[in-house]
N, C-alpha and C positions, 0 to 999 in steps of 0.2 A: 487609461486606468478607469475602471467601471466606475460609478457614484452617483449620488445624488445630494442634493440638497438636505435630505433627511439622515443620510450617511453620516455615521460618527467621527471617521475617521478615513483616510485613507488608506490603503493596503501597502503594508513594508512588504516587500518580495525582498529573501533573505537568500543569498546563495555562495558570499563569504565565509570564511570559516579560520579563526586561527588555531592552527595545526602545531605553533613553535612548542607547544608544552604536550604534542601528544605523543607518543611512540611511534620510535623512525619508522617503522613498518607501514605507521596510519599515515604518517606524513608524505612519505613518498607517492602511497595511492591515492592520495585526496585529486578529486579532477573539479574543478572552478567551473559551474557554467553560468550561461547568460540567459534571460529569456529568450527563443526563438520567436520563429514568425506565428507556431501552432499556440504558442501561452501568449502571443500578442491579441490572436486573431477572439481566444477565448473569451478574455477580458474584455477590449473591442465590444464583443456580444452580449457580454451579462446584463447591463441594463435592460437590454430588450430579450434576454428570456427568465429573468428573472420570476418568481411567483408573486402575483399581484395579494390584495389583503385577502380576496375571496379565497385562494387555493393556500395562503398559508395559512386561515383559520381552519379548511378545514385538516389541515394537514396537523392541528393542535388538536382538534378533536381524533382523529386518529388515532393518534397517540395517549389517547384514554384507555383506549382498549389494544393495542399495540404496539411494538419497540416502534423507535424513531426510525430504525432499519428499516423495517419493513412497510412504513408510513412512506418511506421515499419509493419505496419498490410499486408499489400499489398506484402512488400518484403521479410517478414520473419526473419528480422532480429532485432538485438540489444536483445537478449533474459536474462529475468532479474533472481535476486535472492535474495531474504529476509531471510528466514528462512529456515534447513531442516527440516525435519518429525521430529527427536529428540530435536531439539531446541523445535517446538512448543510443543512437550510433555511436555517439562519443562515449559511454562506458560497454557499450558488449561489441562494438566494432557494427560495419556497413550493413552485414546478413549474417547473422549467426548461425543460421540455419537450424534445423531438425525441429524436431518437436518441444512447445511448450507448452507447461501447465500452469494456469494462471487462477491461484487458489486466493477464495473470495474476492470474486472480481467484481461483484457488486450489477450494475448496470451494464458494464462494459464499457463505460469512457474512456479508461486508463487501458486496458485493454487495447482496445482499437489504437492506439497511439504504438501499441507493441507487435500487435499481430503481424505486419507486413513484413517483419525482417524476420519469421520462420515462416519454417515447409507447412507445419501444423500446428492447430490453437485449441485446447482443451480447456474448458474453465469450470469453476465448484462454486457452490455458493449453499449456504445451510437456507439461505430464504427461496421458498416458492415463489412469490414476487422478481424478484433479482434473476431467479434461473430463468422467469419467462421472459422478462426483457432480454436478456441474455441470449434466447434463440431466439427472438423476434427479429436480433439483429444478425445473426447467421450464425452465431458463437456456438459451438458444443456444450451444451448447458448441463450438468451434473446436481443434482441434489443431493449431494452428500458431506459429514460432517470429515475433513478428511484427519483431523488430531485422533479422533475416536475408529473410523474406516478404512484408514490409510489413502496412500494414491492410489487413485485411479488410473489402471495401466500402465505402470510402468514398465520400462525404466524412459526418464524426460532429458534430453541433453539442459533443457534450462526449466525449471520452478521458478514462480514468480509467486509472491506473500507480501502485498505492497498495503500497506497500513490497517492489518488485520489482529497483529497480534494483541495489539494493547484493545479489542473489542473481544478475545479469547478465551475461553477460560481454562485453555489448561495450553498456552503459550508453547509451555517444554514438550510438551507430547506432541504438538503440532511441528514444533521443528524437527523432532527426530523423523516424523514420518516424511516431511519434505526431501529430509536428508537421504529417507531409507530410498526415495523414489526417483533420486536421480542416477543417470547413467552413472559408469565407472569415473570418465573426468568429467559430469555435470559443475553447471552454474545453479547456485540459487542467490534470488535477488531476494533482500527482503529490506524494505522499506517502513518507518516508524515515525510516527511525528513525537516531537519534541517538544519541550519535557514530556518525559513516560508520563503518563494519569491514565493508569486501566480500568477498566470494566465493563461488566456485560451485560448485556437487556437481556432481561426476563418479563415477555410481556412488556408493559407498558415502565415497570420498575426497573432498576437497577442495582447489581450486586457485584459483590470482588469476584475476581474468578478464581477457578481452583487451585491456580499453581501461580503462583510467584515472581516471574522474572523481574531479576533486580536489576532494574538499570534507572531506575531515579537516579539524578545529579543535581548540583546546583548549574550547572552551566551544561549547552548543548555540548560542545567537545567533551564534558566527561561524558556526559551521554550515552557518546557514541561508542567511548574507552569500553563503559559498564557494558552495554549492548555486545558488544564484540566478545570481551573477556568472560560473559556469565552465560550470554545465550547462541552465539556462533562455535569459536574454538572447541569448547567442549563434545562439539560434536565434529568434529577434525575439517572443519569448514574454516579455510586459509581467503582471507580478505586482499580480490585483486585489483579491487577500485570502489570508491565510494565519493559520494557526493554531499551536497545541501542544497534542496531545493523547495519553495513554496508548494502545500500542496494545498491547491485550490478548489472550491465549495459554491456551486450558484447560489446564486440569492434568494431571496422573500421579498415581503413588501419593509422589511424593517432596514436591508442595506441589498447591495447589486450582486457583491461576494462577498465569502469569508476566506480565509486562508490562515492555513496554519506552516510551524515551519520544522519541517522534516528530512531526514536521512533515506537515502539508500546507498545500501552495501551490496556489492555484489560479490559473493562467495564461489571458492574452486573447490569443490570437493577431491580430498586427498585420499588416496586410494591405498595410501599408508596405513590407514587408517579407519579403515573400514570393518574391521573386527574387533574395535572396541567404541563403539556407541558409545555417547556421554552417561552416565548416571547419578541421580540425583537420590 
């Protein structure tokens, strides 16, 4: 477990979940994981790549004149972690194979944890920052917004939207276009930390975004109820496995990580259903 001396507190890694009060449909898919060897090795390392006080001040000044986004694109740092390679084996299976698009991928940490079990890896990212690292590392890099652009290329056997929307500002329109862009029986994964609390940088500020999704709760299982019931189904996206798992944040000189605690759902797209798009 990462830490220091200066560290507040230690890191709860949260990946229980009580399911007895959720609807059998959620309870049946809920899949329990544990950390693997990839979220051991992570933590393992954070103290020593942590950003010392020189790179996290200027990473404050940065952020006078720019989002915190893009203050990490620029310096390289705060590098994250969702899932490794064997966790996601455990919800999409061994090689899922065909093509994925892996919209706002950010750096590409969580990314690479995904990339090997497809044929193909396409990634978006609205920050110029984020797109460079992103082909620095080999990734198909996109600068485009895709809520406002749509997908790029489709159609995707899996879309990947792994803790973007609550950073969105118009959520609903970004999931319809995921939705529009997967094949006939596509997966979309979309991942959300927990509790909801959106908003989006503008520049160095911050404001609500344009649309809505209500999935605030008092407790994470409703969470995930709201998230399902107000921002999946309505767009005929049937939930065939879903998780809880920490999603992890390198550190500064003020602690080694942070981590937050978040959902992913992996959605079937129903082909029932494909002629009536949600409407709001």
């Amino acid at each position: 477990m990462p830490g220091s001396a200066s560290d507040p507190s230690p890191l709860k890694l949260e990946y229980r979940c009580d399911v007895r009060g959720l609807p059998a449909h959620l309870q049946a898919r809920f899949v329990e994981l544990e950390p693997d060897e990839s979220t051991r090795r992570y933590l393992a390392e954070a103290p020593q790549r942590r950003a010392g006080w020189a790179l996290t001040t200027c990473h404050w000044a940065c952020c006078q004149v720019m989002s915190d986004f893009d203050a990490n694109g620029l310096l390289g740092i705060y590098p994250m972690h969702l899932l490794g390679t064997a966790q996601w084996q455990r919800l999409l299976g061994e090689h899922p194979g065909g093509r994925l698009l892996d919209v706002g991928a950010g750096s590409g940490d969580v990314t690479a944890e995904l990339a090997g079990l497809f044929d193909q890896v396409t990634t978006t990212e609205t920050s110029r920052g984020m797109v460079w690292r992103l082909r620095r590392r080999g990734f198909d890099g996109r600068l485009t917004d895709v809520s406002a652009a749509g997908v790029p290329d489709p159609p995707y056997a899996t879309i990947s939207c792994l803790n973007v929307l609550d950073r969105c500002s118009r959520p609903i329109s970004l999931l319809r276009q995921l939705r529009s862009g997967l094949a006939e029986d596509g997966r979309l994964i979309v991942s959300v930390p927990l509790p909801f609390s959106p908003f989006v940088y503008r520049g160095p500020l911050v404001a609500d975004p344009e649309e809505a999704l209500a999935c605030e709760a008092p407790s994470f299982e409703q969470g995930v109820v709201a998230l399902v019931a107000q921002g999946l189904v309505p767009l005929g996206l049937s939930v065939e496995a879903w998780t809880r798992t920490p999603y992890l944040s390198g550190g500064d000189a003020r602690r080694a990580a942070y981590v937050l605690d978040a959902v992913i759902i992996v959605c079937r797209r129903d082909p029932a259903s494909a002629s009536a798009p949600a409407r709001r």
